[in-house]
N, C-alpha and C positions, 0 to 999 in steps of 0.2 A: 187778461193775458192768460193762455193756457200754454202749457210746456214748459222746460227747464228755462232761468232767465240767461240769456247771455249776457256777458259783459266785456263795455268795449273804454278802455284805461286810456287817457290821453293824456301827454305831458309835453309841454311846449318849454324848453328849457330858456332860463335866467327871466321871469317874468315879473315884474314888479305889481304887486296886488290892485293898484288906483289904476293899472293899466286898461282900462273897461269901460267903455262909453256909459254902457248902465250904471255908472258908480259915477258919473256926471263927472269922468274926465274930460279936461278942458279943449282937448287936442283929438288923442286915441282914438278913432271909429272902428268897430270892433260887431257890425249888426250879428253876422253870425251867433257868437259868443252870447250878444246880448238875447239872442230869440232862444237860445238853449236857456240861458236864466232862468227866461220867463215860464219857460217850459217845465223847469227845474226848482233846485233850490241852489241860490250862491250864500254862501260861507264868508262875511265881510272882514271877518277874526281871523283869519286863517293862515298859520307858521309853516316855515319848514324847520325842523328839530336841528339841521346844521349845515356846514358847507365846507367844502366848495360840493362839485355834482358826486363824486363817488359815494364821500361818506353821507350826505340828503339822499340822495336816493335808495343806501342800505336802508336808512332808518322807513324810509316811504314804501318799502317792500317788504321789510321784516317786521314791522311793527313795533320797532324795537328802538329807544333812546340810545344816541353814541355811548351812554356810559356803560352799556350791555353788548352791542353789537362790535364795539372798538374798530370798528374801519374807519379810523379818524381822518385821515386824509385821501387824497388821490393815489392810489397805489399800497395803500394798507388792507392786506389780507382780511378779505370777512371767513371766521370759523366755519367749515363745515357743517359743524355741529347746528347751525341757526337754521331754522327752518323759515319759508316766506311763502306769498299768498301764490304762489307758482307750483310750489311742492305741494302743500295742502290741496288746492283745488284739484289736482292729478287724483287725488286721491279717492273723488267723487267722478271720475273716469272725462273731464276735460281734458284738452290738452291747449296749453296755453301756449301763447306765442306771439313772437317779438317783431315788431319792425321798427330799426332802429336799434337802439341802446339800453342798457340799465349800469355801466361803469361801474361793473362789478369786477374788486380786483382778486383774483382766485385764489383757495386754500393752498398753497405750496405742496403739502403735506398732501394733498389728495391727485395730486399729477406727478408725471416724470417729469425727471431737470431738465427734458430739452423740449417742454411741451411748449409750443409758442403763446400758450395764455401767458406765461408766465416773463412774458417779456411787454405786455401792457398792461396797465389797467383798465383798459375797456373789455373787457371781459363781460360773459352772457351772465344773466341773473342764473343759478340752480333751478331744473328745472322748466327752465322756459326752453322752447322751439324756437331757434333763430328761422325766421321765414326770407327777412330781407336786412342785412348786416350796415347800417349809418351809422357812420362813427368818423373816427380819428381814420379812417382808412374806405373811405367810400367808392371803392372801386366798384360795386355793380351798379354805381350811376353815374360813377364816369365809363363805364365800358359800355352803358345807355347814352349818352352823349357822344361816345365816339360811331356807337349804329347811326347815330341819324345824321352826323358828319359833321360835328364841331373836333375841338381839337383840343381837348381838357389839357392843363398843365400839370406837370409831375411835381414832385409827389401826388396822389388823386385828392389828399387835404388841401391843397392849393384851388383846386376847384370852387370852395365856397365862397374865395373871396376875390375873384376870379375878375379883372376890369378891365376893357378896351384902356388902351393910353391916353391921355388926353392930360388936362390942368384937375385940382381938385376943386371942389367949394371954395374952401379958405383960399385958394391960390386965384379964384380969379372967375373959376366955372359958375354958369346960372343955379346950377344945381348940382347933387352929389352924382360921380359917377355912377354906372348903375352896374350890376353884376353884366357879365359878358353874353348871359343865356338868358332867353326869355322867360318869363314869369312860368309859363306850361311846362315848361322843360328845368326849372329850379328842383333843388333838392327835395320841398315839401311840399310840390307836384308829383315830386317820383317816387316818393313814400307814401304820400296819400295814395295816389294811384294801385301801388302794389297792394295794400291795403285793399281796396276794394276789389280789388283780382282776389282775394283769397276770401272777402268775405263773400262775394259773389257765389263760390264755388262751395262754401263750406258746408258741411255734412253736420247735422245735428249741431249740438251748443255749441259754444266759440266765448273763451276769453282772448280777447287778443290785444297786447299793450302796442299801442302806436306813438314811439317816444322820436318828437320832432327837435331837432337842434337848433330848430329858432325862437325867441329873436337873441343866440346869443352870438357872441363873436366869431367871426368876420364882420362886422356890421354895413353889409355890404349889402342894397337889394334889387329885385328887376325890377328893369321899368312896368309899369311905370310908379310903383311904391317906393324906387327910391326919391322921387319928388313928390311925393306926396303931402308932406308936410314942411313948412319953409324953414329952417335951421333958425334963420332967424327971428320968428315968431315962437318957438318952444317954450316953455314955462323955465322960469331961472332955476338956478340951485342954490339946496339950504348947503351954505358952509361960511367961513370966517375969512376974513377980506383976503387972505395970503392961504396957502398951505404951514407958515412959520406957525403965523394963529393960529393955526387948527391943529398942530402938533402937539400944541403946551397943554389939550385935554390931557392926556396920558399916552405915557411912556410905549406901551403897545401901535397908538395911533402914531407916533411919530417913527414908529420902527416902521411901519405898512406903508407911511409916504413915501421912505427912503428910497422903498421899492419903485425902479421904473416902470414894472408890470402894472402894476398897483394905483400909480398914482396921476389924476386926471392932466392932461396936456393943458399947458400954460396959455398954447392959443383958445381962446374961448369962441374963436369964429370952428374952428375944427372942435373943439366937444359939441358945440350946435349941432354941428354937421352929423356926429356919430348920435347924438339921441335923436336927432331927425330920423335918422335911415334906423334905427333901434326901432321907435314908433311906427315907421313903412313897414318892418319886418313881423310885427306884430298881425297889424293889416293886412299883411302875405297870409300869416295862419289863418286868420280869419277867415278868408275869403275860403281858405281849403277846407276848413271847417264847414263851411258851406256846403261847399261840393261833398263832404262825406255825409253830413245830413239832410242833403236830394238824395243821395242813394240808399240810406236806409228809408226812410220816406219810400220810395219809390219799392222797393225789395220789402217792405212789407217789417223790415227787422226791425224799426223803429218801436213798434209795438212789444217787443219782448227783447229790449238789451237796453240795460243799466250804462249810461253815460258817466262817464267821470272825468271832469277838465281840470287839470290843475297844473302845479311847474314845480322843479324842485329847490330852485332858491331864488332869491330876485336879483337887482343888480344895482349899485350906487352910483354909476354912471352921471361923475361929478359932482356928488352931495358930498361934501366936508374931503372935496379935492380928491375923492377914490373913482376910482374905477372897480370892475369887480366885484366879489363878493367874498365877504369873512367878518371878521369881529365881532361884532354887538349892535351897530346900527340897525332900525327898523328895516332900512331897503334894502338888505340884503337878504330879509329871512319872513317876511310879512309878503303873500303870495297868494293868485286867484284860487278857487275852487268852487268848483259850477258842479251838481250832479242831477242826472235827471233819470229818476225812476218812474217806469212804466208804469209799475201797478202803485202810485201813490198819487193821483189823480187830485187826491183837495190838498197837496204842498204846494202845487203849480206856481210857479213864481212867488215863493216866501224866501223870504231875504232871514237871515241868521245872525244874531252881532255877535251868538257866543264866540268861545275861543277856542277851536278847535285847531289839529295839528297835522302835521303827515305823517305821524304814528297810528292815525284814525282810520287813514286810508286802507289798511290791510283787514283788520275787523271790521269794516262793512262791507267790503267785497263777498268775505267767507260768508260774515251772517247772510248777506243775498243769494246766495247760492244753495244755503241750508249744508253750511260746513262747519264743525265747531272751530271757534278761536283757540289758541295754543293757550296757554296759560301764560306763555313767557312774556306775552304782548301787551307792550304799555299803553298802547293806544285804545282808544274806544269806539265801539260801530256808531256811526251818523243814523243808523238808522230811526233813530224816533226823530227827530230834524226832516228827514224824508217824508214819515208817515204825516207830519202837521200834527204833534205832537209835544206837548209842553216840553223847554228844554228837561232835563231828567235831573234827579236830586242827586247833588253833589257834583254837578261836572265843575271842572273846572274854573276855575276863577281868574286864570292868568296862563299866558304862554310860558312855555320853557324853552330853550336851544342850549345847544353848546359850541363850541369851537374848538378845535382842536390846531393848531401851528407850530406843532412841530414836524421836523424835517428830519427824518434820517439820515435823506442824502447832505442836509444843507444844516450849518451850525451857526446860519448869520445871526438869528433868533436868538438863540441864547448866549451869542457872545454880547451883543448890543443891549440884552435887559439885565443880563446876569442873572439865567435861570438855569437849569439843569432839563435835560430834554422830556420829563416826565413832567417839569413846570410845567412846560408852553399851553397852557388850556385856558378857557373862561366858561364860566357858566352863565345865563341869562334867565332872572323872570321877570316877566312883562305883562303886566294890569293894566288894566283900564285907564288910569292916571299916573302908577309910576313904575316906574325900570332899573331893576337892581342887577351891576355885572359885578361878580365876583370871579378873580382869576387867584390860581394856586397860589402865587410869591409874587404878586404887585397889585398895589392897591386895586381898591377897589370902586366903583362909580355907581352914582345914585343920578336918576332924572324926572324930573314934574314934568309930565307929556302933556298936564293940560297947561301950564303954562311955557311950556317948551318944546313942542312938538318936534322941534327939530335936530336936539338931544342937543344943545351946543352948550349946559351950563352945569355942570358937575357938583351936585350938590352934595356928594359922600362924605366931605371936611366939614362941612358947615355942622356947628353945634343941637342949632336947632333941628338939624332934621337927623342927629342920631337916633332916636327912636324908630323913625322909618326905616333905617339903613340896620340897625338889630331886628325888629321885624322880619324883614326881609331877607337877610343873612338865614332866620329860625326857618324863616318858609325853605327858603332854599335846603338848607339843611335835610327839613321834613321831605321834604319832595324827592331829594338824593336814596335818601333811605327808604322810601314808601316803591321807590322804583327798581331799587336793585333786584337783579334777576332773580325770578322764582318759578322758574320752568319743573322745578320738584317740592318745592315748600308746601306743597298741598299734600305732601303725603310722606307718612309714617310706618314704618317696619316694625311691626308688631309679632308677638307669638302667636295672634291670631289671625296674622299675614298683613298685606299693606292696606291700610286704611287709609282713603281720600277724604278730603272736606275740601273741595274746592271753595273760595270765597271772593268775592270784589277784592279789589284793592281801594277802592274810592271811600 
């Protein structure tokens, strides 16, 4: 490769990790996906730091653990102050840029009161160049659908899940309705597409984040991926014969059923249906995934731009009776990550078991570019993974996440557990074999993944296994304080001026 590398960021939101025909899903086909692997390196360990999409994706951009970044929820302010892989790379004279989202919700303090960021949380990342805006508000693809002479429904968020009238699955239909627009003319057609209009045209390097909203809700797809898989052939769900049983884990979990949003539909012929058309929607990225690597293939840029596939949380989609994404279960926070670098030619298809995070993702970008890391950033560069390079000493031994549920607007949460709104949190680590969640003011849970993979047996009371659960309680602890922000902890005010000593934190 000679010249600067580009790099092209892909995220497919709510993606569950085993979602990967290469990973010898039973169902999923995913070729695309699977030839970029081979091409690359996939990451089989791989977390998102939290959820739901705002606060995963601060931490996947800033580098940064929720207990630093604090945009705990959907609509909580991320500080100014933070800097992310957007701003830094500007700084090496890129100009990075968006198509789609990064549900970034804005500093207050740095806009006027009647500035309209300040009335969503889909808000642009700092820094990035919105080139084409998919969000909660997709009107330049429905005002693309209305050139070619469909007839979108209003609001233009209506659009995605968009259905001729007819009976459903569960009511009676051979198969699930299918989106109203053809596959060419869907949402992650018309993103990819603009996508390639601009890399097309682009002048010198190019970071450009390409963030797709599928496969998450409206679980809705074109033909012909919404029949693509039969609803009632899908793999069953881990959970406890009732949602009553699955309550009595913990106090948290039976607060999150209560929830209608939240909590899986009692008809089982229609959750079929919705991970059927889930699994078609995946197969829709796919396929577009395709078509974006014919075009750099073909445009030559294949040769000189760093690939990065990943999602920013996954989804439970009827495991232990949820829907959605939050708490502490695996499927919400265990998610793909494919990257394929140009110039690392003998990684080519090495599979990774370590545990890497989407705090990692912003330190390998800069290192590829020849940008220093911030110091404030928890996460670590992939790159020796990349080069085919022994994992490195001291990485990590376990995932971490956290959660965050509280509600400003909403006090259901802490009326129902009896917490105070600065309670509502848990924290999560997760090892090879076992899983410790510790929350502020309610117990706490312990899980054997190699005899319980499916986290359904709460072993934090049982005698025998206090040892494990102090353990792990000390890890967590270590880990809280090894992470706390240290954007200036490297440096000292002396009489003989400021003295740095930058050092690992590992």
């Amino acid at each position: 490769m000679t010249g600067p590398l580009n790099i092209l960021f892909i995220t497919a939101d709510q993606w569950r990790a085993e979602c990967l025909s290469a990973l010898g899903h039973p169902m999923v086909k995913t070729p695309n996906l699977d030839a970029l692997a081979a091409e690359g390196v996939m990451f089989t360990r791989h977390f998102a730091n939290a959820a739901p999409c705002g606060p995963s994706r601060t931490s996947l951009h800033t580098g940064l653990y929720l207990q630093n970044h604090r945009s705990g929820t959907n609509g909580t302010p991320l500080d100014a102050r933070h800097t992310n892989w957007a701003l830094e790379s500007r700084k090496l004279g890129y100009d990075p840029t968006l198509f789609g989202y990064t549900d970034t919700s804005q500093d207050p303090r740095t806009l006027a009161a009647d500035d309209p960021w300040l009335r969503t949380y889909e808000g642009p990342l700092p820094g990035i160049r919105t080139i084409c805006r998919m969000d909660g508000v997709p009107s330049e693809w429905t005002d693309w659908l209305r050139d070619k002479g469909y007839e979108p429904p209003e609001p233009p968020a209506a659009a995605y899940g968009h259905r001729p009238r007819g009976p459903e699955y569960e009511d009676g239909a051979p198969v699930p309705r299918p989106l109203a627009w053809p596959a060419e003319d869907d949402d992650t057609a018309f993103l990819t597409a603009r996508l390639i209009d601009y890399l097309g045209a682009a002048k010198g390097p190019f970071i450009a984040h390409l963030s797709l909203l599928r496969p998450h809700p409206p679980w809705v797809a074109p033909e012909p991926y919404n029949a693509m898989y039969d609803p009632a052939e899908v793999p069953g769900f881990a959970r406890q014969g009732s949602p009553e049983d699955e309550a009595r884990q913990h106090p948290w979990l039976a607060h999150q059923l209560s929830r209608k949003a939240f909590r899986a539909p009692a008809d089982e012929k229609r959750l079929r249906r919705l991970k059927a058309v889930y699994y078609g929607l995946m197969s829709r990225v796919d396929h577009e995934i395709g078509v974006l690597m014919g075009f750099l293939r073909k445009s030559g840029l294949i040769d000189r731009t760093m690939i990065i596939f990943t999602s920013d949380h996954g989804e439970e989609m009827g495991d232990h009776w949820l829907l959605g994404k939050g708490g502490y279960f695996d499927g919400s926070y265990a998610i793909p990550l494919i990257i394929r670098d140009p110039r690392a030619g003998a990684a080519r298809g090495r599979v990774v078991n370590d545990f890497t995070e989407n705090v990692d993702i912003m330190p390998t970008m800069l290192e590829a570019i020849g940008a220093p890391v911030p110091f404030e950033c928890d996460g670590r560069s992939l790159a020796p993974f990349l080069a085919g390079r022994p994992t490195p000493a001291n990485w990590r031994a376990e995932a971490h996440w956290e959660f965050d549920f509280r509600d400003p607007a909403d006090d259901a949460a802490e009326g129902r557990l009896g917490l105070t709104l600065h309670q509502c949190a848990l924290n999560v680590i997760r090892s090879e074999r076992w899983k410790y969640v510790h929350f502020t003011n309610l117990p706490p849970l312990l899980f054997d993944l190699a005899a319980d993979p499916h986290e359904t047996t709460n072993l934090a009371n049982d005698a025998a296994h206090m040892p494990i659960v102090l353990e792990h309680a000390q890890k967590m602890l270590s880990w809280r304080m090894l992470h706390d922000e240290q954007t200036l902890t490297h440096l000292a005010i002396t009489e003989d001026g400021v003295v740095s000593r930058p050092a690992p934190r590992y």
